[in-house]
Backbone as numpy.savetxt, mean C-alpha at the origin, in Angstrom:
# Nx Ny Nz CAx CAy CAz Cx Cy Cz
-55.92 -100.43 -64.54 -56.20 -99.84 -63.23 -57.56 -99.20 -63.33
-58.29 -99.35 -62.41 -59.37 -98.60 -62.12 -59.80 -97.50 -61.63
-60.71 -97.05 -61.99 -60.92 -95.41 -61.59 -60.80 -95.14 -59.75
-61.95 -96.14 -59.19 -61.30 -96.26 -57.68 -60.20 -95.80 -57.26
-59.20 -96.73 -57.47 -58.13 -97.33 -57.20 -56.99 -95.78 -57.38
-57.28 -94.87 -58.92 -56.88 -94.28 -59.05 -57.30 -92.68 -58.22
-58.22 -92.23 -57.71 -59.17 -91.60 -56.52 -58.12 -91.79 -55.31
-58.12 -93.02 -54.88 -57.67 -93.36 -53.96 -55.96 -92.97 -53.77
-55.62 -92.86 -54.06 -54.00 -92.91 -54.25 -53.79 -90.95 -54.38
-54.98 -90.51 -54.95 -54.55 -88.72 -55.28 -54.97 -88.39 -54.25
-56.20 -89.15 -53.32 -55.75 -88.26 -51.63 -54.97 -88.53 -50.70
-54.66 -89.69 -50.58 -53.62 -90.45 -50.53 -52.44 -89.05 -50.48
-51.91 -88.80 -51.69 -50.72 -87.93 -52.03 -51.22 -86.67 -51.43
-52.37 -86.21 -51.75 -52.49 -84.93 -51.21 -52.36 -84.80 -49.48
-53.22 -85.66 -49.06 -53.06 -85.55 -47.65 -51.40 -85.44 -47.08
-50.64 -86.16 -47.20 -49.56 -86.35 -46.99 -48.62 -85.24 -47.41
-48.73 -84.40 -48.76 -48.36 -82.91 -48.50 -48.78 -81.79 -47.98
-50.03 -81.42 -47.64 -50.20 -80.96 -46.96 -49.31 -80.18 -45.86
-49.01 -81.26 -44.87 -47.93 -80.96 -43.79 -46.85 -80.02 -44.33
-45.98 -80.26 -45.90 -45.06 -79.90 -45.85 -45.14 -78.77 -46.61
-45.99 -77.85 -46.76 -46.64 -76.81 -47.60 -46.78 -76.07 -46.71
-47.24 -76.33 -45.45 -47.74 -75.56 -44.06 -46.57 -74.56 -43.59
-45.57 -75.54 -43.64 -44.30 -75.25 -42.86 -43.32 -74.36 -43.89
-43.81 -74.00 -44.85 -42.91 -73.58 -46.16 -44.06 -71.80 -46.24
-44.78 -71.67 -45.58 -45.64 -70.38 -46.08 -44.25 -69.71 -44.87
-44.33 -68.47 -45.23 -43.57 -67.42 -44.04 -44.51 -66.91 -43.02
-44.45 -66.54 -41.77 -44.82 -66.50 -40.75 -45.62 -64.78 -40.88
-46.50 -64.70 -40.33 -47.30 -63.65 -40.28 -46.52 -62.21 -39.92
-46.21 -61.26 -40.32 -45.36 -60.41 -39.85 -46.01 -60.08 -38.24
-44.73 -59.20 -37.23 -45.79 -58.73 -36.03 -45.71 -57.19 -36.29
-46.61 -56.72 -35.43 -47.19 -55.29 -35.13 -46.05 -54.77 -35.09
-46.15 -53.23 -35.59 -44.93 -52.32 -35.57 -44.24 -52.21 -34.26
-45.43 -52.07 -33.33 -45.49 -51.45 -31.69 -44.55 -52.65 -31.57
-44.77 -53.64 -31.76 -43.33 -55.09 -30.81 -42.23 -54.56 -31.49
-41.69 -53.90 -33.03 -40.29 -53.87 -33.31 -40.08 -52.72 -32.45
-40.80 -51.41 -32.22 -40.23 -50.77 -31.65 -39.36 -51.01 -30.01
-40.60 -51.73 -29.33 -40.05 -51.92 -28.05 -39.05 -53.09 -28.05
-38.62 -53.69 -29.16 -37.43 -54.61 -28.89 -36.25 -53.79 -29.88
-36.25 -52.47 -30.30 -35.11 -52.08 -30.80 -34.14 -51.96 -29.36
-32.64 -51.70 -30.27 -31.55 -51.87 -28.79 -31.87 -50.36 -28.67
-31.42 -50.94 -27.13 -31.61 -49.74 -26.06 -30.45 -48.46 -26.47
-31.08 -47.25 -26.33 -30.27 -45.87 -26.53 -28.98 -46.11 -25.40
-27.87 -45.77 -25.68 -26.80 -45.49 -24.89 -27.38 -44.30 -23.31
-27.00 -45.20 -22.16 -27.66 -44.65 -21.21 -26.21 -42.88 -20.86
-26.71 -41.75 -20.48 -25.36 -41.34 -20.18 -24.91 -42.00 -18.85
-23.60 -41.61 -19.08 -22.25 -41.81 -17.98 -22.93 -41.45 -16.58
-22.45 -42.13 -15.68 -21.93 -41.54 -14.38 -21.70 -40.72 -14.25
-21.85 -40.08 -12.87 -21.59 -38.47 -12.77 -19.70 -38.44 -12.72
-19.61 -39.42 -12.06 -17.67 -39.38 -12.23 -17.64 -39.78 -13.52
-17.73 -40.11 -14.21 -17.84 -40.68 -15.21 -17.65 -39.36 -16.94
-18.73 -38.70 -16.24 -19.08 -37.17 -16.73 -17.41 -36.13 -16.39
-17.50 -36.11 -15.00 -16.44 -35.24 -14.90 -14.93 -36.03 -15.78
-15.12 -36.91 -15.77 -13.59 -37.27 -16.48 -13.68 -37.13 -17.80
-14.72 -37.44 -18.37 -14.84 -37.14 -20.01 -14.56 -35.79 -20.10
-15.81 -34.99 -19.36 -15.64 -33.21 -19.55 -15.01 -32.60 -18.61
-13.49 -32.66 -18.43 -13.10 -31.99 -17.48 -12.99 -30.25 -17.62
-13.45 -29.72 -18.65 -13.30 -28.53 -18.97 -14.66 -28.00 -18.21
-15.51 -28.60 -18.29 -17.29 -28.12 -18.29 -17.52 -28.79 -16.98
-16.63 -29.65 -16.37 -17.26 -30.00 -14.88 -16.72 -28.86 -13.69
-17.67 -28.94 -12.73 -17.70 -27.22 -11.99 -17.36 -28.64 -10.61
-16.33 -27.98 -10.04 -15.43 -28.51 -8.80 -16.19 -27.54 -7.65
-16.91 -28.11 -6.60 -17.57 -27.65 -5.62 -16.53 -27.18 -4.58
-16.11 -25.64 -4.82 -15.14 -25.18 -3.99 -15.12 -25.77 -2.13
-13.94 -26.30 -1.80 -13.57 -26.76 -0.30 -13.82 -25.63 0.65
-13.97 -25.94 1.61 -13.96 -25.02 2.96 -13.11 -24.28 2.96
-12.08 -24.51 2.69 -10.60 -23.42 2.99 -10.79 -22.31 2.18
-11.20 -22.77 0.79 -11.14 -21.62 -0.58 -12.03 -20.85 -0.04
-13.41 -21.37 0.68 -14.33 -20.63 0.87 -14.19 -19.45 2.12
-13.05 -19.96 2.84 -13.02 -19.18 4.25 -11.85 -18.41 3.57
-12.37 -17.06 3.24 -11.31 -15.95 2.82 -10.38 -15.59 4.60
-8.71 -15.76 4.74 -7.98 -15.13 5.73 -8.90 -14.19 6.33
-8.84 -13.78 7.29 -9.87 -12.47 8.34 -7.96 -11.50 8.30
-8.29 -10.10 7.73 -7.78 -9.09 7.60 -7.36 -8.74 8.71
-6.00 -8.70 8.85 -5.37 -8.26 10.31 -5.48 -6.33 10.76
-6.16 -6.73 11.69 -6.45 -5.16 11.86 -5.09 -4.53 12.21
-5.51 -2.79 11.96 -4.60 -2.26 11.86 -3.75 -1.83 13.34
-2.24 -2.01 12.98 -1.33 -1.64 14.58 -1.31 -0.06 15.05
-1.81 0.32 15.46 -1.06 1.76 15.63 -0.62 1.73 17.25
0.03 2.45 17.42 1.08 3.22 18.26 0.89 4.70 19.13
0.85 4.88 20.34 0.78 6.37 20.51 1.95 7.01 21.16
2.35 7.61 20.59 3.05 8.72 21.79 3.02 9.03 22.94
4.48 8.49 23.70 4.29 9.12 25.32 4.81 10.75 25.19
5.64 11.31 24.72 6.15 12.51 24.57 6.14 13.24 22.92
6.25 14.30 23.15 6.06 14.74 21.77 7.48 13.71 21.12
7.08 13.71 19.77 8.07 13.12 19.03 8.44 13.92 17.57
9.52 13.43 17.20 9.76 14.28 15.46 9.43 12.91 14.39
8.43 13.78 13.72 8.19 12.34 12.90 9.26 12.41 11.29
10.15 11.56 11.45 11.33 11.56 10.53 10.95 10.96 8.91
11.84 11.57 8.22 11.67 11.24 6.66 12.27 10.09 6.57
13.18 9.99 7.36 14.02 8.08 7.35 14.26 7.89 9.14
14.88 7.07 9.23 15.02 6.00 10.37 16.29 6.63 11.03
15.83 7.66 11.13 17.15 8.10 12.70 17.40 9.64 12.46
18.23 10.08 13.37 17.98 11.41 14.28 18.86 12.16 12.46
19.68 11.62 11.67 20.23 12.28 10.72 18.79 12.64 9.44
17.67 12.03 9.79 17.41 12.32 8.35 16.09 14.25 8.38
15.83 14.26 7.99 14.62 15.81 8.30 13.68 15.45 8.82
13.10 16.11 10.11 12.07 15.97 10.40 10.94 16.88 9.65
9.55 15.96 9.69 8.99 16.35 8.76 7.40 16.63 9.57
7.57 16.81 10.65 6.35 17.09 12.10 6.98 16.60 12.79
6.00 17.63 14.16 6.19 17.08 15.19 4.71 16.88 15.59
5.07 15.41 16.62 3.92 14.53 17.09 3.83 14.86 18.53
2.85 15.62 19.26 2.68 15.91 20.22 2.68 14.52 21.28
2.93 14.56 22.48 2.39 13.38 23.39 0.89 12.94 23.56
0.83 11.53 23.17 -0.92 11.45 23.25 -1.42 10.98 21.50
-0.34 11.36 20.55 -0.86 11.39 19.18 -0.60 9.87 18.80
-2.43 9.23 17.80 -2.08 8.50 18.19 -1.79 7.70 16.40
-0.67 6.72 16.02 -0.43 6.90 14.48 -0.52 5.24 14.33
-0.30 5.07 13.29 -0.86 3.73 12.03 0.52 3.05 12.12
0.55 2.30 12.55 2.34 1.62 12.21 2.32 0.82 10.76
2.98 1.27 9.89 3.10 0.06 8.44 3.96 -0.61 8.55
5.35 -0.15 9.35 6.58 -0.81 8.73 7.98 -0.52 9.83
8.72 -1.14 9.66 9.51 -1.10 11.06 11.42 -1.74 10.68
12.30 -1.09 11.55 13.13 -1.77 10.77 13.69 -3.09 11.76
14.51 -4.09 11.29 14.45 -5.27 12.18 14.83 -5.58 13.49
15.35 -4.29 14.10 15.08 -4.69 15.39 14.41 -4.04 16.47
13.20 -2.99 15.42 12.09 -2.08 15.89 12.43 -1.08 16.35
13.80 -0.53 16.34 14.35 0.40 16.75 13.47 1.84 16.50
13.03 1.63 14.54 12.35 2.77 14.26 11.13 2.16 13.58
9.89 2.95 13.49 9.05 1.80 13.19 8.18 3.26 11.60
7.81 2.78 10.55 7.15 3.38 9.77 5.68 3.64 10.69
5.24 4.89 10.03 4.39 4.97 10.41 3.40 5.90 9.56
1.78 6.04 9.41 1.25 7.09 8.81 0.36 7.65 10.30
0.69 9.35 9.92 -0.03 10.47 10.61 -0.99 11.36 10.36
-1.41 12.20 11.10 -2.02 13.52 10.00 -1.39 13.98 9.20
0.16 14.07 9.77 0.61 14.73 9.03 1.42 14.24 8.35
1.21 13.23 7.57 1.86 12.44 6.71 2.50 11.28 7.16
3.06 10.50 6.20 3.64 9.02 6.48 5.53 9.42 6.56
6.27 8.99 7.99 7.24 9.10 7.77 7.96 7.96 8.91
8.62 8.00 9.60 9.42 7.17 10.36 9.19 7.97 12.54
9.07 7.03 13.60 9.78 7.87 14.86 10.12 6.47 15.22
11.17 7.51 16.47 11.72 6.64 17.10 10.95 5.53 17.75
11.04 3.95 18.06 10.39 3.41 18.69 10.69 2.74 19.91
11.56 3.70 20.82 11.97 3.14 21.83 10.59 3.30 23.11
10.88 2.22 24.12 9.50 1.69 24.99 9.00 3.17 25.66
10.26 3.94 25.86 9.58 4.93 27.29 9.55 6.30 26.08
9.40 6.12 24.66 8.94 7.32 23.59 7.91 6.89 23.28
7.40 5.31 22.65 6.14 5.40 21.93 5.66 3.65 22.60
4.29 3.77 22.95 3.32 2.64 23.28 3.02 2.19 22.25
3.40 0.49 21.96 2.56 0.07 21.09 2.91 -1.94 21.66
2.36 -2.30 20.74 2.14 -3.69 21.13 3.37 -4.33 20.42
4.41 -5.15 21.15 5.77 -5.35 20.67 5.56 -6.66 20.22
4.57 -7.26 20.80 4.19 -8.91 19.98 4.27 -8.68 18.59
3.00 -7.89 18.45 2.17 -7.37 16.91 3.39 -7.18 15.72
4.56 -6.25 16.48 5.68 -5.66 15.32 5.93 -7.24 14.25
5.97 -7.92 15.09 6.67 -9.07 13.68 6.08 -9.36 12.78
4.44 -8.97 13.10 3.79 -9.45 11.58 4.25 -8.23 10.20
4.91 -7.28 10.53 4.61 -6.01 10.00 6.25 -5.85 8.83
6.08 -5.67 7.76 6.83 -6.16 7.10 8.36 -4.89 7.80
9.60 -5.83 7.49 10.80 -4.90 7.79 11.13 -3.73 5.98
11.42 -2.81 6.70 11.14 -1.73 5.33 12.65 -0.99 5.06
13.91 -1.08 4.34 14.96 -0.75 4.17 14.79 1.04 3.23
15.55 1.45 4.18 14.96 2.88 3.69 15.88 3.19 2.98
15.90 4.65 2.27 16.99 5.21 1.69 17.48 6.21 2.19
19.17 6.19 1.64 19.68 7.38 2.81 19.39 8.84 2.36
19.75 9.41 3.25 19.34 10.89 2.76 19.98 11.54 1.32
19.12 12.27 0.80 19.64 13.12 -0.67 20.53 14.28 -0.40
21.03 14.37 0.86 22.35 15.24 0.89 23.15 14.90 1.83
24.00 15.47 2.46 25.25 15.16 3.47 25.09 15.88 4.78
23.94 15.32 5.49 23.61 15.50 6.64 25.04 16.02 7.83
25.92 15.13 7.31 27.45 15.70 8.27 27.95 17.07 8.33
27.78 17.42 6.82 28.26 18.77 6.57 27.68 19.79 7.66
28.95 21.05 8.10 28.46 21.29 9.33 27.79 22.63 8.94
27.44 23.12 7.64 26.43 24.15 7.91 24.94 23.35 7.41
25.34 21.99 6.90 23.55 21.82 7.07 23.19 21.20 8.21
24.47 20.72 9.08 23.89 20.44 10.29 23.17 21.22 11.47
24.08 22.66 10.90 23.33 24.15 12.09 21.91 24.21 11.19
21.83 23.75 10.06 20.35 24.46 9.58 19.53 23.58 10.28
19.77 21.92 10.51 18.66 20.72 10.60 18.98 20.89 12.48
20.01 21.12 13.01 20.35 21.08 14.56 20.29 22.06 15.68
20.87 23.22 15.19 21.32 24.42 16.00 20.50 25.35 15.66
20.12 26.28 14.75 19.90 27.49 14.25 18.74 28.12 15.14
18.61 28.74 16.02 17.62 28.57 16.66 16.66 29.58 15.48
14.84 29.48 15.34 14.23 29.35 14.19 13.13 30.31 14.80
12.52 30.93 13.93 11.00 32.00 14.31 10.22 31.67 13.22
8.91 31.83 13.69 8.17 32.20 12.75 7.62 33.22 12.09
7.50 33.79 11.17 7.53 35.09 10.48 5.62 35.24 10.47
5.29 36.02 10.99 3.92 36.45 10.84 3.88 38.03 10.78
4.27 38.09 9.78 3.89 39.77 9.03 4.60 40.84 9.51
5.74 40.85 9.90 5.97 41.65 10.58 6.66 41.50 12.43
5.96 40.53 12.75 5.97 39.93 14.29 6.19 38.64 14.34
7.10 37.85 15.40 7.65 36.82 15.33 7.43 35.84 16.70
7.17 34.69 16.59 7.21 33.63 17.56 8.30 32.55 17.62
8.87 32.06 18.48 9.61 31.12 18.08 9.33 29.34 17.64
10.50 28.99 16.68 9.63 27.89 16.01 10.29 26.81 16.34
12.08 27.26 16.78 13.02 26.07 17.54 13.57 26.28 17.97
13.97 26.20 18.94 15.33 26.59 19.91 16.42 26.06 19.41
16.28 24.95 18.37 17.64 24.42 17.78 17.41 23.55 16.26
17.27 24.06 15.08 17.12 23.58 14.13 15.76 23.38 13.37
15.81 22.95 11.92 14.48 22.79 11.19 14.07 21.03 12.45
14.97 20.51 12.78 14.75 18.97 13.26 14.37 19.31 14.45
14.16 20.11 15.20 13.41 20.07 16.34 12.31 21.30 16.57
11.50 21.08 15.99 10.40 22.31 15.86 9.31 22.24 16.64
8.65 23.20 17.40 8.08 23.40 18.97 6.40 23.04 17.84
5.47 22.45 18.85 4.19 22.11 18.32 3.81 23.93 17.87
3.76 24.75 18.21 3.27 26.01 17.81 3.54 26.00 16.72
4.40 25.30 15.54 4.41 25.19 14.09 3.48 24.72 13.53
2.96 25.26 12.48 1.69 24.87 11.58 1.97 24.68 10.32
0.96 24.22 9.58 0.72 24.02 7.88 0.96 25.59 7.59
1.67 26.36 6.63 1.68 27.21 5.58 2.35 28.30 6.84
2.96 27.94 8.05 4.17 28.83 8.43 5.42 28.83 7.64
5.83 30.56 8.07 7.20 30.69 7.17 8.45 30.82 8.04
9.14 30.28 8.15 10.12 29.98 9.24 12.00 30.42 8.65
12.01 31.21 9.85 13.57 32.05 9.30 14.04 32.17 10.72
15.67 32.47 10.70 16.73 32.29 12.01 16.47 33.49 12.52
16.40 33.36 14.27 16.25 33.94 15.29 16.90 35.70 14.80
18.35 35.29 14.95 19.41 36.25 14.12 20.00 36.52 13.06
19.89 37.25 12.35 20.80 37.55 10.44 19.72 36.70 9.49
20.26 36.38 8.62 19.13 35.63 7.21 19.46 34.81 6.89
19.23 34.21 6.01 19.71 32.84 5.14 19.66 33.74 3.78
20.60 34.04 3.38 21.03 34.41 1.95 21.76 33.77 1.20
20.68 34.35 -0.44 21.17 33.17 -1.41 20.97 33.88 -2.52
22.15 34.76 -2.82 22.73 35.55 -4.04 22.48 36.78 -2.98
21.62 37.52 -3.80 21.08 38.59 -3.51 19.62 38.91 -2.65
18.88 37.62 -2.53 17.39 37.53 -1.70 17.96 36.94 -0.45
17.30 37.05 0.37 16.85 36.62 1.99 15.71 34.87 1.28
15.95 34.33 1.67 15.57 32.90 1.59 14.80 32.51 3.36
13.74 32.09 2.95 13.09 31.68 4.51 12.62 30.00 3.62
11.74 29.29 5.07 11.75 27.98 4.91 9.91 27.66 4.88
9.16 27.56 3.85 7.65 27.47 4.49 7.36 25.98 4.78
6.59 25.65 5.82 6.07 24.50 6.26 4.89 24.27 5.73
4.95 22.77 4.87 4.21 22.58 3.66 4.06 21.08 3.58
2.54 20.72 4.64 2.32 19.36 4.75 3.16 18.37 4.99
3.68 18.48 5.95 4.66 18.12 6.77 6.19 17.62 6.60
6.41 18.60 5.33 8.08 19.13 5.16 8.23 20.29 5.33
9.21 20.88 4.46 10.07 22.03 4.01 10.00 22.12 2.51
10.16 23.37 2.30 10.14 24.11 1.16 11.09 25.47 0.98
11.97 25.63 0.18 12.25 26.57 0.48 11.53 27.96 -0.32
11.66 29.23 -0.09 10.81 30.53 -1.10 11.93 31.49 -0.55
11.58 32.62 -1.54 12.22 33.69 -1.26 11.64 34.92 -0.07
11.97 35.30 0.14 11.09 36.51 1.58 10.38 37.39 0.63
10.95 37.80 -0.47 9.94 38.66 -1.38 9.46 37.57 -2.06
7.83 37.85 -1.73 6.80 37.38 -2.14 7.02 37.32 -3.85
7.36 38.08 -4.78 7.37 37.94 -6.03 8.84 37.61 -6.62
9.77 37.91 -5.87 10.61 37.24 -6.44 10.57 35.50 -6.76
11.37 34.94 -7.22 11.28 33.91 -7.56 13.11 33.55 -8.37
13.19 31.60 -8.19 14.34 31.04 -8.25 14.62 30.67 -9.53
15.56 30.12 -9.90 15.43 29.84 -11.64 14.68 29.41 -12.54
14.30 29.74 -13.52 13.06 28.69 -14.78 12.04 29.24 -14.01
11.90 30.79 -13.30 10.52 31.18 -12.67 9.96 30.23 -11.46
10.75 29.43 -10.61 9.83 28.13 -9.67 10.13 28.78 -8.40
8.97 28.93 -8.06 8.65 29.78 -6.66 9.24 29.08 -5.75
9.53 27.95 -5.26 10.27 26.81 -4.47 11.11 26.20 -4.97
11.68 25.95 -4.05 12.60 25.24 -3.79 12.42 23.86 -3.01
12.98 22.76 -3.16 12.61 21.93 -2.37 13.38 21.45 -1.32
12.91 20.72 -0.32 14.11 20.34 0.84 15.74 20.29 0.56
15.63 19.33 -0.67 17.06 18.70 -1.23 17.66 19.44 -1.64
17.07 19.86 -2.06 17.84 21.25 -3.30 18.16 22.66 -2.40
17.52 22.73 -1.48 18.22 23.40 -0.11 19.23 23.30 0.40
18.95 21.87 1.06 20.47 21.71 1.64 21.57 21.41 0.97
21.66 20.93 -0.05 22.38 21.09 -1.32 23.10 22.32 -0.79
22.48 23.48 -1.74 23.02 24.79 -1.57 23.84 25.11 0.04
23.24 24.81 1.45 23.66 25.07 2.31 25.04 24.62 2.43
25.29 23.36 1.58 26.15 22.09 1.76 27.46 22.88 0.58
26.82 23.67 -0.05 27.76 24.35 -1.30 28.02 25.96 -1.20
27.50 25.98 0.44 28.00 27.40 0.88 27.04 28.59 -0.28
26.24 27.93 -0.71 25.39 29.12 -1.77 24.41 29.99 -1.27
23.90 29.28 0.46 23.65 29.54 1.34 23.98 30.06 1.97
24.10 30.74 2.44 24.95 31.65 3.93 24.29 32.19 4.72
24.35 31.95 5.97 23.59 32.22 7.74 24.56 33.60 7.85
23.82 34.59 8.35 24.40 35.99 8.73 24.53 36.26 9.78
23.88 35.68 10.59 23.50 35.25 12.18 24.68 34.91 13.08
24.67 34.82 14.12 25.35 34.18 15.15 24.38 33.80 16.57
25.50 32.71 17.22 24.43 31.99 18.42 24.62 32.96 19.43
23.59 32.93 20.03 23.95 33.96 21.69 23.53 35.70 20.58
22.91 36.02 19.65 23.14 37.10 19.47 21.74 37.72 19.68
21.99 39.26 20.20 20.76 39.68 20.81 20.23 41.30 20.21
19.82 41.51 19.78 17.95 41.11 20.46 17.52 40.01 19.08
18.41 40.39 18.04 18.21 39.59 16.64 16.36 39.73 16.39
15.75 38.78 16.29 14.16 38.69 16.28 13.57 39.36 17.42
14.28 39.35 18.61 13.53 39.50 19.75 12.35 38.60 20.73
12.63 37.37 20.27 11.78 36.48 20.90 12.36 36.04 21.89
12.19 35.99 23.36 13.15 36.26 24.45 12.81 34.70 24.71
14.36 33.86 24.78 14.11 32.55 25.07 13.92 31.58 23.66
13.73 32.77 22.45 13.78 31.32 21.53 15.58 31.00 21.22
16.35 31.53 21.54 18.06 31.45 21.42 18.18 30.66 22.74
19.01 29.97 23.38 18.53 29.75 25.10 20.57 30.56 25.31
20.90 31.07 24.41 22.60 31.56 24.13 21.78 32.85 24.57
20.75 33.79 24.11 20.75 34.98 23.75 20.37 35.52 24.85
20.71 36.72 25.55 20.18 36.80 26.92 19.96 38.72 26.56
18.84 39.17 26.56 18.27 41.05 26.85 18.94 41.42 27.44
């Protein structure tokens, strides 16, 4: 073979690999900047419903119209007086009156019993019960039903008994001012004339209310009873200057009490007309 011949044949071979050498190198890497913008996409967040169902603890519920419209506060009922009235500790003519409500006075109704007969009420002079019949007290008879019905309790003594009934009914009553006297009822602590005030001391027309050995009178004390002794320094058991309503008629009810008095008796106090028995 000849040198030619042999020339010829090694480009020959070379040319022809070439091609397959080309295709065997690895490909040029690319720019950082292209891997970044073809990494996978970040998890987009949720939906806003989407949100509230995952976090139901942390999602804030856009309060409704209703929640937002607070009830409008029912203004208050009150009531006035056509005639003076007795404003009662319970719901009817047995329990103590605890003021009297002139005609014109005008009071707060809270509470009523169910067939409005007597209706709760607050006064100046405290919160107690009157009658609520149409031609005694003005008030709006629609209004009563919103007003809750109020079951009272009965009295803490025995209203029947008939010497606490002369103390709360009959006894006709004065007021003690130093010496000189006005009258305070023509018939009982339960019917007491408006001329009664805060820190009057109130005792029977005729004789005393005795209890042992003291004279016992009744002071009017924010719109009850109290009972005290007539001497200013005496005083009732365990040193307690009073006595209280209950614990009064109690005693009246146990005869520990005793009225010295009689009806129709004259000149007794001398208040002409506070007895309507007692005649000068």
């Amino acid at each position: 073979m000849n040198l030619k011949l042999v020339l010829t044949v090694i480009v020959v071979l070379l040319l022809v690999s070439i091609p397959f050498a080309c295709s065997a190198v690895s490909p040029t890497p690319q720019p950082e900047a292209a891997e970044v913008d073809q990494a996978a996409p970040t998890e987009a967040p949720p939906p806003a419903d989407e949100a509230n169902e995952l976090t139901p603890a942390t999602a804030t519920q856009a309060p409704t119209a209703a929640a937002q419209a607070a009830p409008p506060a029912s203004a208050d009922l009150t009531a006035q007086t056509l005639v003076n009235l007795n404003l009662r500790e319970g719901p009817g003519t047995h329990y103590p009156v605890l003021a009297n409500l002139p005609a014109g006075t005008e009071v707060k109704v809270i509470g009523r019993l169910p067939d409005n007969a007597w209706l709760q009420v607050e006064a100046e002079q405290g919160q107690g019960w009157i009658n609520g019949q149409a031609d005694l007290v003005q008030v709006e008879t629609a209004a009563l039903a919103s007003l809750p019905v109020v079951e009272a309790l009965p009295p803490a003594y025995n209203v029947d008994d008939p010497m606490v009934r002369q103390v709360l009914e009959q006894i006709p009553l004065v007021i003690h001012h130093g010496g000189t006297f006005t009258c305070a009822s023509h018939g009982g602590l339960n019917h007491l004339l408006p001329e009664v005030r805060n820190g009057h001391v109130l005792g029977p027309h005729s004789g005393d209310f005795v209890y042992g050995v003291d004279n016992v009178l009744f002071e009017y004390s924010n719109g009850g009873f109290q009972l005290i002794k007539e001497n200013p320094i005496a005083r009732f058991a365990a040193g307690a200057k009073y006595l209280s309503m209950v614990e009064a008629m109690q005693l009246f009810a146990r005869d520990e009490i005793v009225w010295t008095g009689a009806f129709g008796q004259w000149p007794g106090r001398g208040v002409t007309g506070c007895d309507p028995a007692a005649k000068p």
